[in-house]
C-alpha positions in Angstrom: -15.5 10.0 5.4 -13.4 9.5 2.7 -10.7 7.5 1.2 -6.7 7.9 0.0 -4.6 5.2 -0.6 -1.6 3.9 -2.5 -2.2 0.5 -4.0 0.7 -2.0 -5.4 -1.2 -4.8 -6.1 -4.9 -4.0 -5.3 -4.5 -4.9 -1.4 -4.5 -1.5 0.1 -7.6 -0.4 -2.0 -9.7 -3.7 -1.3 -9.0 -2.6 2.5 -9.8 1.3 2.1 -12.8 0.0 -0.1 -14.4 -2.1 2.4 -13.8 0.1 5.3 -15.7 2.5 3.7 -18.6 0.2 2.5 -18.7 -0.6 5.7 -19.2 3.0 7.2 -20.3 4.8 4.5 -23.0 1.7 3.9 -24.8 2.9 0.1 -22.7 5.7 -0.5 -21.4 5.8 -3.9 -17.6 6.0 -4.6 -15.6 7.9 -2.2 -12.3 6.4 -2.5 -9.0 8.0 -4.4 -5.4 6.8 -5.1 -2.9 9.4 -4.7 -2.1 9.1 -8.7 -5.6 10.4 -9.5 -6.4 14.0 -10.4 -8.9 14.0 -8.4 -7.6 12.8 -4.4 -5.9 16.5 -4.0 -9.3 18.2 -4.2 -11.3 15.2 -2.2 -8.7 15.7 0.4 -8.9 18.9 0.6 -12.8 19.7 1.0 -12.9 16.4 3.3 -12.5 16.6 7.4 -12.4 13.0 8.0 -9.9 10.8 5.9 -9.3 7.0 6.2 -5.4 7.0 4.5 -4.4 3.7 3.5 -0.7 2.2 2.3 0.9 -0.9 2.4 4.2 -1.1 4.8 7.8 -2.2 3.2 10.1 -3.4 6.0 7.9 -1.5 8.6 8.4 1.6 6.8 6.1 4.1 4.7 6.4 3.5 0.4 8.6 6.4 -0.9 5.3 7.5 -3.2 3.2 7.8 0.5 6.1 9.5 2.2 6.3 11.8 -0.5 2.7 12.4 -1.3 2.2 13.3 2.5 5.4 15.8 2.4 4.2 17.4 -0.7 0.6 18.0 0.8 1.3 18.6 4.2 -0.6 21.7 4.1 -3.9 19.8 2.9 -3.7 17.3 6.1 -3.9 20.1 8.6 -6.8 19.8 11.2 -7.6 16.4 9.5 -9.3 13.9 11.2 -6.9 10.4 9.5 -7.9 6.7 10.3 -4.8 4.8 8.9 -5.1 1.4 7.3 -1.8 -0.2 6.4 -1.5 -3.8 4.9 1.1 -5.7 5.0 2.3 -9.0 4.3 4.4 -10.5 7.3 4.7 -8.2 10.2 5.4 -4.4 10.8 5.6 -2.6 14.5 4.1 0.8 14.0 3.1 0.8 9.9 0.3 3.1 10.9 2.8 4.5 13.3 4.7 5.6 11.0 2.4 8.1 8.9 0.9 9.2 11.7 4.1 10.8 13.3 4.4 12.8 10.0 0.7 13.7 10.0 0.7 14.9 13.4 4.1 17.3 12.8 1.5 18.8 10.0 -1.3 19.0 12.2 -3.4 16.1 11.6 -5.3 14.6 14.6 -5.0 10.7 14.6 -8.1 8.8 15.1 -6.4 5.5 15.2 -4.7 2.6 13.4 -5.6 -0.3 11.5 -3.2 -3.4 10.8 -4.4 -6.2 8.0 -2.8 -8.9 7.1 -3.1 -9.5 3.5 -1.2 -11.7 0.0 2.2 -11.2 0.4 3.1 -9.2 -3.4 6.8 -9.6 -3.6 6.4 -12.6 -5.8 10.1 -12.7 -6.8 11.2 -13.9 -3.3 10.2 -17.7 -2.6 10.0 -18.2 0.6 7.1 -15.6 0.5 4.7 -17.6 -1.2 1.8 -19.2 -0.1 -1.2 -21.1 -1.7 -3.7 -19.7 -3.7 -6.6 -20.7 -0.3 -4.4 -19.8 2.2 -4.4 -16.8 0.5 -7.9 -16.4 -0.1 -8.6 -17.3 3.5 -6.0 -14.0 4.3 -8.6 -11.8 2.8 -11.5 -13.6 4.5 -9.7 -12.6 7.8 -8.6 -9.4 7.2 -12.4 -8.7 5.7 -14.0 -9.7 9.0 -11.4 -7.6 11.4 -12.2 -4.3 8.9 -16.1 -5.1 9.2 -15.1 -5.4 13.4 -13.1 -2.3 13.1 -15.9 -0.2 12.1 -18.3 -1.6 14.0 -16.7 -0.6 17.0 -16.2 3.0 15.5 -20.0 3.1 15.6 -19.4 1.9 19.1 -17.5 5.1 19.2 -13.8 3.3 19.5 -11.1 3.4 17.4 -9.0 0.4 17.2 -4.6 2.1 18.0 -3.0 -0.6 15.5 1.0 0.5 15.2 0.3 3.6 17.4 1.6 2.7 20.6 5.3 3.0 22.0 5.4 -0.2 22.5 4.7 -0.6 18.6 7.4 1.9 18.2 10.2 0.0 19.7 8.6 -3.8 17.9 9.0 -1.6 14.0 11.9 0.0 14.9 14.1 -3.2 16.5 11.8 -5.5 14.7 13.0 -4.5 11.2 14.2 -1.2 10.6 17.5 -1.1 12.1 18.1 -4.0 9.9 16.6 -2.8 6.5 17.6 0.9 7.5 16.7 2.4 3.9 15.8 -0.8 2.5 13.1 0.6 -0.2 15.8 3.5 -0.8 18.5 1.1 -1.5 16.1 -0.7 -4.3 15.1 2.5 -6.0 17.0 1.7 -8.9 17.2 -2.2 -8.8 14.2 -2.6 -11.1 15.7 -5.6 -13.6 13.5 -6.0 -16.9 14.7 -8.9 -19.1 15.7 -8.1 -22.9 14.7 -11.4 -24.1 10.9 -11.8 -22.5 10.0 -8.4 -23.2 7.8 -7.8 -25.8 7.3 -4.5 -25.1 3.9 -3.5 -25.1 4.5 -0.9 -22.8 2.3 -1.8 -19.8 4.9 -1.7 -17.2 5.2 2.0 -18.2 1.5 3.0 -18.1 1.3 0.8 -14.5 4.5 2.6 -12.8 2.9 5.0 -10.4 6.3 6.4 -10.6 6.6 7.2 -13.9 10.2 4.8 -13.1 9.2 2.8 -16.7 9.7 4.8 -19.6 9.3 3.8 -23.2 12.7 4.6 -25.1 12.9 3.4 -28.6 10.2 1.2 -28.4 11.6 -0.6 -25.6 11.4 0.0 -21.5 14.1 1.4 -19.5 14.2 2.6 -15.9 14.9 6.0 -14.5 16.3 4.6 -10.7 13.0 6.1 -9.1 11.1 2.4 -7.9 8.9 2.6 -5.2 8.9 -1.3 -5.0 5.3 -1.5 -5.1 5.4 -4.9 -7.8 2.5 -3.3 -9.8 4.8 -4.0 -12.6 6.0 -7.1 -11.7 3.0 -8.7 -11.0 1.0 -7.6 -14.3 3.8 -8.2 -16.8 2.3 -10.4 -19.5 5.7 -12.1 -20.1 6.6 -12.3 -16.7 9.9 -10.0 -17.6 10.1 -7.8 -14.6 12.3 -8.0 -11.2 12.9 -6.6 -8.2 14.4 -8.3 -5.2 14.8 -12.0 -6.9 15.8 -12.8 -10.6 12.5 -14.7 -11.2 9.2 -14.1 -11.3 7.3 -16.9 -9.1 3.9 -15.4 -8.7 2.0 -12.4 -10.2 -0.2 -11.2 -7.1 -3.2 -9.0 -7.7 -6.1 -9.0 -5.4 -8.5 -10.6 -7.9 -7.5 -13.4 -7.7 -7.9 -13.9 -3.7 -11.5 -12.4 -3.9 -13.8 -15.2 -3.2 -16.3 -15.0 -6.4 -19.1 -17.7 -4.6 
């Protein structure tokens, strides 16, 4: 088994990554974000896939929706454990791949929800303190390590798959954030006067949304709203939803290190 994830922040592939460890016990690396060269061909010569995203307002990123359009042909007769991470609440997150995957002919072996650091660190209210956050990752840690166990067990856990799921995403949050992520595909703010620009914003954008013009960043209107950006600016110049930066989220620093 395999992994193929999208990754803002480092959430997602923390998740995929100990799944795996868990199942695949010593194997050696055998996980792959949908930017590397390399997760077309692993997908292709794999049969069982673990696919891993975070939600946005109970709905797939735009780079996951597209990456799973674009392949469709390489998910066919696929055996897909989905792991979606999220940072409040979301229906049918797995849900929501898994109805594309199955139109392509993907079998779905079941769902996983986790809980993990909220990354929109632009909107206040979605803050939280650094152990509360670290405590997030203990939890989510121990229901992944439960998860597989019971696949052993010959179980898969149906996170986000259910009808039931289907109408708690779908009333829950999309009919009011219908095309939310679409809607901030070209809301990306970067501020003039902090900006130093060292370009790292346009070597992070999975996008390619940050390009280097002149020496300076501009946007092309193509964000996914994943806050890898955001979150690893060194000046703290980069926006999205709020007009200030109020925490730079990246897994590392909710890892326990004891």
């Amino acid at each position: 088994m395999i992994g193929i994830y999208f990754s803002g922040t480092g959430n997602t592939r923390f998740c995929v990554d100990k799944f795996l460890k868990y199942y695949n016990k010593d194997a050696v690396r055998c996980s792959y974000a949908i930017e590397d060269k390399a997760a077309l061909t692993k997908l292709k010569d794999n049969k069982d896939i673990v696919l891993g995203y975070p939600i946005y307002y109970s709905d797939l990123p735009i780079i996951m929706k597209d990456f799973i359009q674009d392949n469709q042909a390489l998910f066919r007769g696929k055996n897909v454990f989905i792991i979606v991470t999220m940072g409040l609440f979301s229906g049918d997150g797995a849900g929501c791949a898994a109805r594309l995957l199955r139109k392509y002919g993907a079998n779905i072996l079941g769902g996983l929800h986790l809980k993990m650091p909220d990354c929109i660190g632009d909107v206040k209210l979605l803050k939280k303190p650094l152990e509360e956050n670290r405590e997030i990752v203990r939890k989510a840690d121990a229901k992944i390590k439960a998860a597989v166990e019971a696949v052993w067990q010959g179980h898969y856990r149906r996170d986000g798959l259910g009808i039931i799921s289907h109408a708690a995403g779908l009333f829950g949050q999309r009919l009011y954030f219908y095309n939310k992520t679409v809607r901030l595909r070209d809301k990306l703010k970067i501020d003039g006067e902090k900006c130093v620009s060292c370009g790292k914003c346009a070597t992070l954008c999975p996008m390619g949304n940050i390009k280097m013009t002149d020496s300076r960043p501009t946007t092309c209107g193509n964000c996914t709203s994943c806050y890898r950006c955001i979150s690893n600016c060194p000046k703290q110049a980069i926006t999205l939803i709020g007009s200030t930066v109020l925490e730079q989220s990246t897994i590392e620093k909710y890892i326990d290190t004891e």
